[in-house]
Structures are given as C-alpha cells and as structure tokens.
Residue, then its C-alpha position, 0 to 999 in steps of 0.5 A: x462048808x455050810x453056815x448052820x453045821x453041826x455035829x452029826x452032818x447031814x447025808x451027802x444025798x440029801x445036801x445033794x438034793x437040797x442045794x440043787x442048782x443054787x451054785x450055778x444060779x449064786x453066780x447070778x447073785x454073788x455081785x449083789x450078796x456082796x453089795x449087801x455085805x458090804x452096807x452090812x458091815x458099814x452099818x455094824x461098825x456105825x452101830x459100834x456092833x463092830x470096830x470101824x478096823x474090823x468093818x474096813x478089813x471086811x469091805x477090802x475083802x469083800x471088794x476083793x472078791x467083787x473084782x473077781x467076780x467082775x473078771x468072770x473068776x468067782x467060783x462056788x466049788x461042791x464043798x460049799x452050799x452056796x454063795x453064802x458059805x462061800x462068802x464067809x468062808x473066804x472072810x474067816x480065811x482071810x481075816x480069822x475071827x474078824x470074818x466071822x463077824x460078818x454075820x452079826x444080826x442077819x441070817x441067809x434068809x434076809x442075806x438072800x432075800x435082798x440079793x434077789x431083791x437088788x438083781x431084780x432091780x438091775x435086771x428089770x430096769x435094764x429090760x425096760x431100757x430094752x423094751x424102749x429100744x424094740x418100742x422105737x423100732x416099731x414106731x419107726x417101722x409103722x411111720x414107713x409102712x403106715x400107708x401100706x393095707x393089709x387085711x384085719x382079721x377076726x375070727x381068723x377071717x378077712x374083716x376089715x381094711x388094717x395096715x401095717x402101720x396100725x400093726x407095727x404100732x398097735x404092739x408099740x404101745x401094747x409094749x407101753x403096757x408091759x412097761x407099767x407092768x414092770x415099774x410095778x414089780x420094781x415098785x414091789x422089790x425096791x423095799x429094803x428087807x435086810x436086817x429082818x433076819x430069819x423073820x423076826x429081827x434082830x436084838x442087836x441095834x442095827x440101823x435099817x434106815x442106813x442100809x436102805x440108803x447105802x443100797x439105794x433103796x426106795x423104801x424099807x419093808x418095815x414088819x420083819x416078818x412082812x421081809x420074808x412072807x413078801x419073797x414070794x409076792x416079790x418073785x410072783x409080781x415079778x413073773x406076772x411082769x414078765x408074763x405080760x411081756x411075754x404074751x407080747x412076744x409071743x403074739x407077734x411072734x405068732x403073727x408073724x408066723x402066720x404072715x410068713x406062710x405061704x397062704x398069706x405071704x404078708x411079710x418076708x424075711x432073708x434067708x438067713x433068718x429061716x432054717x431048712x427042712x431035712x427032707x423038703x428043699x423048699x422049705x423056710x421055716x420060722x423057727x425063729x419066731x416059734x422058739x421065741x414063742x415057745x419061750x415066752x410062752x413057758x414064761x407065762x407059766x412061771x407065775x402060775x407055778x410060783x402060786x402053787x409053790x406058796x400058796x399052802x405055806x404058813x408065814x416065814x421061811x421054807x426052803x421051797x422058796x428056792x425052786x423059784x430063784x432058777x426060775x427067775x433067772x432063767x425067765x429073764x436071761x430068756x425074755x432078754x434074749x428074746x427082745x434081742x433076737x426079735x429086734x435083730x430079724x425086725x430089722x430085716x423085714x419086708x412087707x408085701x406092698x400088694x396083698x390087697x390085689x388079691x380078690x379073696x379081701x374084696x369084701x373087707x370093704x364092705x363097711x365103708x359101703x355101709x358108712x357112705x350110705x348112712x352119711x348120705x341118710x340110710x339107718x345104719x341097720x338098714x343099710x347093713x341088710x341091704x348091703x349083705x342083700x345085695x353081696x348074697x346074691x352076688x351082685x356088688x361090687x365094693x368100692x375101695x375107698x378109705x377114709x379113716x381120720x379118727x385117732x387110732x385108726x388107719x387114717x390117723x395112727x397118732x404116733x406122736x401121742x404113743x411116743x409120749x406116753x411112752x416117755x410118761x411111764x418109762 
C-alpha cells in the first residue's frame, strides 16, 4: 500500500529501489510517528476538523499499535512503503472512513520530519546520561591513579612528565565538550515542525501552538517552509554532535592501542578483553579499542557526506533526504555501544605503576632543570642553551624532582572544578 497510489502504479523495481531499507530503519521511528498521530488527532478534533468520537476511536488504535510496538510485534511487511502506509492502513481497517481521516492537514513530509525529530531527542538525551556515567568513570580512574607518572608526548616523542591522572581526566572534561555539543543539536531539534505539511501548510485551522505543547516540545519551527529545509540542518547538527564525540572515542581508543603495545606497556588489560592471533600464540591483540576506533571514525564522516547529499538542493523536500535517516540510526545505535564497550574494559584496566624506571624518559625532566634555575635567576633563554649545552655533550644528569601546583597540571588536577562544570552543561 502506499499513501499517494494512483492509477497506473509504478514498476516494482523502482518502488523497490526507492524505499530501500526504510522498513527496517521505520521500526526505529514507529513509537515516536505514533506519538505524533495521536497529538495529531487530539488537535484536529480541538480544531472541530474532526469529532471528538472520531479523535477517541483514533487514539485507542493508535494506542493499540503502540503496545505492540512495545512487545517487539509491530511489523512493516513488503506491501507497505513504509511506517506511514502501515499506519494508515491499520486505521482504515479498523475504523473504515473514520481512519481515513487521520491524514487530515499534513503530509508524510511533516508526519517524518517530526518523527525523527522526537527520536532524536529521546536518543540524544539518553547518550549524554551515557556520556555522564563513562565521565565519572574517568574522574574516578584519574583520583586513583593521580600520583602515577607517565611520560607526555609530542610529536610522538618523549616530552615532558604527565601522569595518568592528567590523562584520565583530560578526556573527562574533553567529554564535557562533547556534552555541549549535544545540547546544541538538542536545542535544534526540539522545534516543532508538524503541521508544516508538504512545506507550505495547511488551509484547514489547525493549532500548532497545541501539538507543540502535546509533544513536549521546547519551541515551534514557525515558517513551514523553515520545517523542511531545516531537516537536513537537523540530521548534519546532529552528526557534527555525534562526531565530536566520536573523535573522543576514537583518540582514546587510539591511545590506548599505542599504550598496550609492547614498546610502551603503559596499560594492560585481562586476557578476556583481547583477542588472539591464528598464526602467532603470543599474541593479545586491541581489537576491541580498534573496532571502537574504526567506528567512530566512520561516524565522523557522516556529517561530511549529509553536506554533500544537500548542499545542491533547491528549498522543500526531495527524496534524497532519506539516505540519511539509516545513517542516523546507525550512527547512534554504534556511538552507544561504543560508550558501552569502553566503560566495561575501562572498568578492568591496570597502569604500569613503574614505567618511569626506564632511562629512555630521563630527559623529560629537562624542563624542571631549566625552571630551577631560572627561579634561582638565569634567563630563561639562557638557561635552556646551557642545559641543552650540557645534555649534547653527555654530560647531565637530570633530576627527578616535580613540582606542578598550577591549576590543570599534574601537581594540581582540579577535579572538583571539572566535576562541576560537568553539572553546569549536562
């Protein structure tokens, strides 16, 4: 069945060809396009567009196809286009003439829209109840390991003295980041766009002021038109969101690949968290963190590829739209599970308490040299030439006293500070 059926149907092959997988990804959004019916039909019997008997036999359908949707039974079979053919062919079952009203003044355009709209709400909020919860992990895991020294890189050389506290809580409150990032999407999608139909409204009175209220929405898209060029401004902030985070994952799931190698042996993990190699028995492999990387990673290109999908189109809708909702779903389910895979194997680390006996990082502590001396007087310019005099020739020997106390540093990780501004913007 499909809602815009005419006479002379279309090739198999090309319905085939346009509704690809939006049946499976439907099953995503069914709850919510049943939310959004349901204020639908309150609003229109308000409206007096239909009776208040006509609104009640609605809702107790539509109710009756949210339970199943709850026990896991809803199914889109390969008759219908999609969630919203299924829908209202179920209504017109049911309830005959009376279920054919329930697509009185919109369309599937705004009937989708705001579908994806009250997902992406439910998603994005539950992510960042996620993201608090791996937050904390890491705040815990840096007051443990706060006085254990590790070396800091950069350019992929021994630097300067870091520790594992200042690692653990520097993506903490990189994740604190990812949280704004988040609210900002959810900011953008909780605008209520149903009733903007096709695009351009609606001639019958309807009371978008209602549904807005009805679906807990925060704001309303006003300008119909505004409703559906913003759809793909929806989807793209939301994947820039989700990028963001992403690049989180994937960096500490990239160092923590290089710290499990056998060069560093900064961190180890169980057994039961690496997999083996079919021709090496030595082998403990990250494939773990990898996947998690190569996931994220993927995730990132997703807003990238939303731009390019858009960017040539005239204002309303287009059906290239639709590439982006499998996307969106994908994208999510994969972050959460990420988050969720990294929490579990954060939850069985162990740091290498004695990597700084290893003379390869006797020359990090170059700099606290050159800050003693300029504390007893010595230019700092001056005192750097000397030292790297004296250490070119071989001649010095470092020593290993620190003393950081300024806020952020390895002396002074100001925890509290981040856990606070954690509450701030969650």
């Amino acid at each position: 069945m499909k809602l815009w059926e005419k006479n002379n149907s279309s090739n198999d092959k090309i319905i085939d060809f346009t509704v690809g997988n939006d049946r499976q990804n439907d099953l995503y959004l069914i709850k919510y396009d049943i939310q959004a019916s349901i204020s639908h039909a309150k609003m229109l019997s308000k409206q007096s567009i239909i009776s208040k008997n006509e609104s009640k036999k609605i809702i107790d359908k539509l109710k009756k196809i949210e339970e199943e949707v709850s026990l896991g039974k809803f199914k889109i079979e390969n008759k219908f286009e999609d969630m919203h053919s299924k829908l209202e062919y179920f209504l017109i079952k049911e309830l005959g003439d009376i279920g054919k009203k329930i697509h009185t003044a919109r369309s599937r355009n705004d009937q989708v829209l705001v579908s994806i709209q009250l997902y992406l709400k439910d998603e994005l909020t539950e992510l960042k109840k996620q993201i608090r919860s791996l937050f904390n992990q890491l705040i815990n895991l840096s007051k443990k390991n706060k006085d254990v020294i590790m070396p800091g890189y950069t350019h992929m050389k021994a630097a300067m003295p870091s520790s594992f506290g200042l690692w653990f809580s520097a993506y903490a409150e990189i994740l604190i980041d990812d949280i704004i990032s988040l609210n900002n999407a959810i900011q953008i999608v909780d605008q209520n766009t149903l009733g903007s139909a096709a695009g351009y409204g609606s001639s019958f009175k309807i009371d978008r002021d209602f549904t807005t209220s009805d679906l807990n929405f925060s704001d309303i898209k006003y300008n119909s038109l505004a409703c559906q060029i913003s759809r793909n401004k929806i989807e793209k902030n939301t994947f820039d969101a989700l990028g963001n985070l992403a690049f989180t994952l994937s960096k500490i799931s990239m160092d923590i690949c290089l710290y499990l190698s056998d060069e560093f042996n900064f961190i180890t993990f169980p057994d039961e968290i690496t997999t083996g190699s079919s021709i090496m028995p030595h082998k403990k492999n990250p494939d773990v963190f990898e996947t998690i990387r190569a996931k994220c990673n993927n995730i990132q290109n997703f807003s990238n590829s939303t731009s390019l999908i858009s960017v040539n189109l005239p204002s309303g809708y287009h059906r290239d739209f639709q590439l982006n909702k499998g996307k969106l779903i994908t994208s999510i389910n994969d972050i959460k599970e990420c988050i969720e895979i990294l929490s579990y194997c954060l939850g069985k680390i162990k740091v290498n308490k004695r990597i700084m006996d290893n003379k390869i990082y006797n020359n990090i502590f170059s700099v606290e040299l050159i800050s003693k001396w300029v504390e007893e007087g010595i230019p700092f310019r001056d005192a750097y030439l000397k030292l790297k005099k004296e250490m070119n020739s071989g001649h010095k020997n470092l020593p290993k006293d620190i003393n950081y106390e300024h806020l952020g540093s390895i002396g002074n990780l100001a925890l509290d500070k981040i856990k606070l501004k954690m509450k701030k913007y969650f």
